[in-house]
PyMOL commands that place a pseudoatom at each C-alpha (Angstrom):
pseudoatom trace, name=CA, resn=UNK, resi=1, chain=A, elem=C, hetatm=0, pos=[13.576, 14.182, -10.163]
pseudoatom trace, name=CA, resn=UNK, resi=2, chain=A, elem=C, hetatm=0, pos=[14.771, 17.464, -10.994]
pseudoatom trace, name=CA, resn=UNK, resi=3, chain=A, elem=C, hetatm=0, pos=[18.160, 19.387, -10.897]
pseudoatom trace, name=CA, resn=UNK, resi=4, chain=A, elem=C, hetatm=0, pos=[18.089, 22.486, -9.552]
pseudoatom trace, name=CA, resn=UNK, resi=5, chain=A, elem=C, hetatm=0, pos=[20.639, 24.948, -8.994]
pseudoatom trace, name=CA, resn=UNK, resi=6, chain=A, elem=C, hetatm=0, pos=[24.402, 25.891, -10.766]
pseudoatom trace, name=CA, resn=UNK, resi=7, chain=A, elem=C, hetatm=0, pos=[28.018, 24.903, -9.940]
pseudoatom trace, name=CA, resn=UNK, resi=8, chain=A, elem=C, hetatm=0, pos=[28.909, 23.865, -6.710]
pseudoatom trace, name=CA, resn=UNK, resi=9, chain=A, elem=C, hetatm=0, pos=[25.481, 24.398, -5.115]
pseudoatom trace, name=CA, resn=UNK, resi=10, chain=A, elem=C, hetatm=0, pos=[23.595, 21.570, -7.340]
pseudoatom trace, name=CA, resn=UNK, resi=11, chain=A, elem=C, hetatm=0, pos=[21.112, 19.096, -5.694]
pseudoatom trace, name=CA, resn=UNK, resi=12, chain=A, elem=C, hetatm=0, pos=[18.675, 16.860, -6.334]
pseudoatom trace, name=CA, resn=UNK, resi=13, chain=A, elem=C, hetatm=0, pos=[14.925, 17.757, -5.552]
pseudoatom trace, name=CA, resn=UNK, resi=14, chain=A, elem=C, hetatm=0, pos=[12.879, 14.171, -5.715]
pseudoatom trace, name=CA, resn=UNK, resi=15, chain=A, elem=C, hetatm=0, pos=[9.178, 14.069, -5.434]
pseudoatom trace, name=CA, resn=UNK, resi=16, chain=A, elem=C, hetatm=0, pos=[8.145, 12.511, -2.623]
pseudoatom trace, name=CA, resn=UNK, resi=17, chain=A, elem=C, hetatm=0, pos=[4.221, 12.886, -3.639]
pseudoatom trace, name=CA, resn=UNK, resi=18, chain=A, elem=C, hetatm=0, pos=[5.450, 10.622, -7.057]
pseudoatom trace, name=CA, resn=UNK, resi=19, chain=A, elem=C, hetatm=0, pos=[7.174, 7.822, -4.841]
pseudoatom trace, name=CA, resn=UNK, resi=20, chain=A, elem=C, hetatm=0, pos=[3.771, 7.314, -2.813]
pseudoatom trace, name=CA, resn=UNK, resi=21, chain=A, elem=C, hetatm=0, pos=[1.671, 7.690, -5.916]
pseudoatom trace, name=CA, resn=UNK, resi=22, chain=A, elem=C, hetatm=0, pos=[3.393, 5.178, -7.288]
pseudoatom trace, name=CA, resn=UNK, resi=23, chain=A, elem=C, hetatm=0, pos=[3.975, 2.813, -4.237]
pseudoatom trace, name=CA, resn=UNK, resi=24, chain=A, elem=C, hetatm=0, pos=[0.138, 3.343, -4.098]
pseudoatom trace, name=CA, resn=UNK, resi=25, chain=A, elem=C, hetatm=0, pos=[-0.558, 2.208, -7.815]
pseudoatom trace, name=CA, resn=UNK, resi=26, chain=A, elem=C, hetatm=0, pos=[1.282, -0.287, -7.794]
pseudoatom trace, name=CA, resn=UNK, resi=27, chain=A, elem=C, hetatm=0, pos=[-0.151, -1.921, -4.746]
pseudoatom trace, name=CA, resn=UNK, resi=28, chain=A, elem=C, hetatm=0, pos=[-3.781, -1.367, -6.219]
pseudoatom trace, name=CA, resn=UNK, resi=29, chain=A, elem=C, hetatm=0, pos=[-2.450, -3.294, -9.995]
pseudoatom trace, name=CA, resn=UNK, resi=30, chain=A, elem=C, hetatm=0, pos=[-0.967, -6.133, -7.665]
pseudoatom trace, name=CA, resn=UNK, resi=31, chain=A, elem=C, hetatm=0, pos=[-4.746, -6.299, -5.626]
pseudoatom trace, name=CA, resn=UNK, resi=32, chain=A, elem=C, hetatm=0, pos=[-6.660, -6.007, -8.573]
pseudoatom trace, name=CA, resn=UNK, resi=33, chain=A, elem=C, hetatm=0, pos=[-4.653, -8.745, -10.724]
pseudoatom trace, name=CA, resn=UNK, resi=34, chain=A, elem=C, hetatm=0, pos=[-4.437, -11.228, -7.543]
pseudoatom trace, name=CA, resn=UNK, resi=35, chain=A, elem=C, hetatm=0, pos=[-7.553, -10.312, -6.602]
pseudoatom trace, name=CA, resn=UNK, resi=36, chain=A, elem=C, hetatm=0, pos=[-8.962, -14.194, -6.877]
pseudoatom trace, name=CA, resn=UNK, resi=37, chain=A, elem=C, hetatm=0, pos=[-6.499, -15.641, -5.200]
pseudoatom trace, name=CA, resn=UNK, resi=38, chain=A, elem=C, hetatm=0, pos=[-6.356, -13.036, -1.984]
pseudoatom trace, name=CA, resn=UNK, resi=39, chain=A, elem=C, hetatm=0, pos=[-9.866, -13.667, -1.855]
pseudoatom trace, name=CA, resn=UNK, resi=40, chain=A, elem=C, hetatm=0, pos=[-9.727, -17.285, -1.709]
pseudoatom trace, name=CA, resn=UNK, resi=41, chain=A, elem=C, hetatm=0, pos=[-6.489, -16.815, 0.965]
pseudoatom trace, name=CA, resn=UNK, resi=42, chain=A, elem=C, hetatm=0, pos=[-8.858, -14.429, 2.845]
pseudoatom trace, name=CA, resn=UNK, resi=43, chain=A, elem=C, hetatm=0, pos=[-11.987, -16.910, 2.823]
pseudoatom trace, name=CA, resn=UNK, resi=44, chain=A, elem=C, hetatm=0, pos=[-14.176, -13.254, 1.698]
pseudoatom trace, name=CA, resn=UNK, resi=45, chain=A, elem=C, hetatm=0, pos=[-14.083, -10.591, -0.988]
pseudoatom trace, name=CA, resn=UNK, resi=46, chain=A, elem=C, hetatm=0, pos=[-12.433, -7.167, 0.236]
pseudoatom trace, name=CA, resn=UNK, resi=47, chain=A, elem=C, hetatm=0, pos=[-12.202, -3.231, -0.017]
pseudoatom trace, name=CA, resn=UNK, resi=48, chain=A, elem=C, hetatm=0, pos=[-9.218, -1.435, -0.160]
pseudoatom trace, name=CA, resn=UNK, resi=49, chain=A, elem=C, hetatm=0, pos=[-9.338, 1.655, 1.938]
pseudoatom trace, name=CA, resn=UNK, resi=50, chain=A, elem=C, hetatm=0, pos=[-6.397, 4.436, 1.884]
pseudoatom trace, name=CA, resn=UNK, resi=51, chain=A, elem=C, hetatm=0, pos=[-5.993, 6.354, 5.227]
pseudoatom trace, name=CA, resn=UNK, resi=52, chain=A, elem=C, hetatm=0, pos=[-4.907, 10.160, 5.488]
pseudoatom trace, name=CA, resn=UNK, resi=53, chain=A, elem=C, hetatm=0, pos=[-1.074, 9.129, 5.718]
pseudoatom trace, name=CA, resn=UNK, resi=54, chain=A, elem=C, hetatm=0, pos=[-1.599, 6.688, 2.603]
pseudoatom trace, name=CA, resn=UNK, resi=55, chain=A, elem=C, hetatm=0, pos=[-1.582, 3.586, 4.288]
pseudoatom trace, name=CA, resn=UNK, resi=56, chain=A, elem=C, hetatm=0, pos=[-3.372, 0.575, 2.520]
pseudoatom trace, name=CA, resn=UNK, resi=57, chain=A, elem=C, hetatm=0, pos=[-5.520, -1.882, 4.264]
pseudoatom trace, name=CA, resn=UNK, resi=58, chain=A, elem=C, hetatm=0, pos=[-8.186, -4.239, 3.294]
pseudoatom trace, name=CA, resn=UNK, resi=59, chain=A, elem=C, hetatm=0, pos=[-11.525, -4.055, 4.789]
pseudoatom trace, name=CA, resn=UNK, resi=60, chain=A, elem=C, hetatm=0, pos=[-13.254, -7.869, 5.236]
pseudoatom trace, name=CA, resn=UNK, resi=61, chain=A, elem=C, hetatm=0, pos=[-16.366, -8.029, 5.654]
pseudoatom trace, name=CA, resn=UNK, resi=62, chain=A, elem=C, hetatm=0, pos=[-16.848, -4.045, 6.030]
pseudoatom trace, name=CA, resn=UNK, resi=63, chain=A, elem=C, hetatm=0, pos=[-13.851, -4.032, 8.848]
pseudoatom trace, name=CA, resn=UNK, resi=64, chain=A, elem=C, hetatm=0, pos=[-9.943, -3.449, 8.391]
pseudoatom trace, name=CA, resn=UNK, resi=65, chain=A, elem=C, hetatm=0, pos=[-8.451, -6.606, 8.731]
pseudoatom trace, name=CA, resn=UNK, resi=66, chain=A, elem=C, hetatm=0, pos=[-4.851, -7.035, 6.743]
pseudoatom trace, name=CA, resn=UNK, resi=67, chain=A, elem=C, hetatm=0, pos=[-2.485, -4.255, 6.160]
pseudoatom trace, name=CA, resn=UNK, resi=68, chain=A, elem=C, hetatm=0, pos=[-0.957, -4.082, 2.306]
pseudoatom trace, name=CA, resn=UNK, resi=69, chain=A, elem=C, hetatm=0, pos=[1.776, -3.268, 1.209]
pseudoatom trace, name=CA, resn=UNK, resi=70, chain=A, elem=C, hetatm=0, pos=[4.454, -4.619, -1.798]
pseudoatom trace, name=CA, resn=UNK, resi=71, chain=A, elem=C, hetatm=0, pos=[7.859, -5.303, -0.763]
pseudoatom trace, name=CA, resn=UNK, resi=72, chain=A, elem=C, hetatm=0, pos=[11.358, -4.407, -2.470]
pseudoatom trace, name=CA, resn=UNK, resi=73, chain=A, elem=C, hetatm=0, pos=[10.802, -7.776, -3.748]
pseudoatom trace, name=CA, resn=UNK, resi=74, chain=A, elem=C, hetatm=0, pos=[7.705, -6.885, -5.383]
pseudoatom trace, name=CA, resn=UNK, resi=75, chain=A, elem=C, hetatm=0, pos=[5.249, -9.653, -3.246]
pseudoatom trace, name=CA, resn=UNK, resi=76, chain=A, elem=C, hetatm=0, pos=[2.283, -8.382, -1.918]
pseudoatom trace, name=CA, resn=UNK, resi=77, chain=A, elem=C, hetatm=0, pos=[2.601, -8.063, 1.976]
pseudoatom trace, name=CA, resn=UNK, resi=78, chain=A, elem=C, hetatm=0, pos=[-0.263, -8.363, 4.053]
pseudoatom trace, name=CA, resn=UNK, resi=79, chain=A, elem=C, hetatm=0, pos=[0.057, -7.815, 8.403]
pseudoatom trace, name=CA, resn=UNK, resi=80, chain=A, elem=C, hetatm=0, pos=[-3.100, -8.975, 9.929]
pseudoatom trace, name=CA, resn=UNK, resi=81, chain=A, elem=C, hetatm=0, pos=[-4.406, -6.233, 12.635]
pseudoatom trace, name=CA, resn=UNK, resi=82, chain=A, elem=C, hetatm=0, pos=[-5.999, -7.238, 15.529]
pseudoatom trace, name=CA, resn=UNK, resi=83, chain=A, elem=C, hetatm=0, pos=[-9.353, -6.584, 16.039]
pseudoatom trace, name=CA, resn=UNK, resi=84, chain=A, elem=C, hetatm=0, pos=[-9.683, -4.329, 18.881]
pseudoatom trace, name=CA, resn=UNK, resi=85, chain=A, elem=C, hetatm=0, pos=[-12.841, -5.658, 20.051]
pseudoatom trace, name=CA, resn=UNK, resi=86, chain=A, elem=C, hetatm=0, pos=[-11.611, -8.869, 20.587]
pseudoatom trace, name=CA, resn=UNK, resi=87, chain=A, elem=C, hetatm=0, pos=[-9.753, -10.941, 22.352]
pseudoatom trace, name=CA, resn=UNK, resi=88, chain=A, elem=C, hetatm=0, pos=[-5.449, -9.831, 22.805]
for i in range(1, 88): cmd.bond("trace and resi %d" % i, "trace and resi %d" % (i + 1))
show_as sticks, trace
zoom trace
């Protein structure tokens, strides 16, 4: 966060690019420490792939299965995604 500006026309500039990179490294230290115990809660090991908008999802058994994310409460969210070759 920077201040940028004098007198009455201060504002604060905030990196947006710094949030996600650290949203994003966060969620990979709270994978990679609970690693054993997702995979055991998953029933198989996992990827973590990042899409183009920096969205996190974890890739079972070479498909995307479970979005992740970590809430304001710092817990490690995961939203399973249907598979869209099967059944709705």
């Amino acid at each position: 966060m920077s201040f940028i500006g004098t007198g009455a026309e201060d504002w604060v500039e905030l990196d947006l690019d710094l949030f996600d990179r650290q949203r994003l490294s966060k969620l990979r230290a709270v994978l990679e420490q609970d690693r054993e115990q997702i995979v055991r809660s998953l029933g198989a090991d996992y990827e973590v792939e990042i899409d183009e908008i920096g969205d996190a999802y974890l890739a079972v058994a070479g498909r995307r299965r479970y979005k992740a994310e970590v809430n304001r409460a710092d817990r490690l969210m995961l939203t399973c995604i249907l598979d869209p070759d099967g059944p709705l």
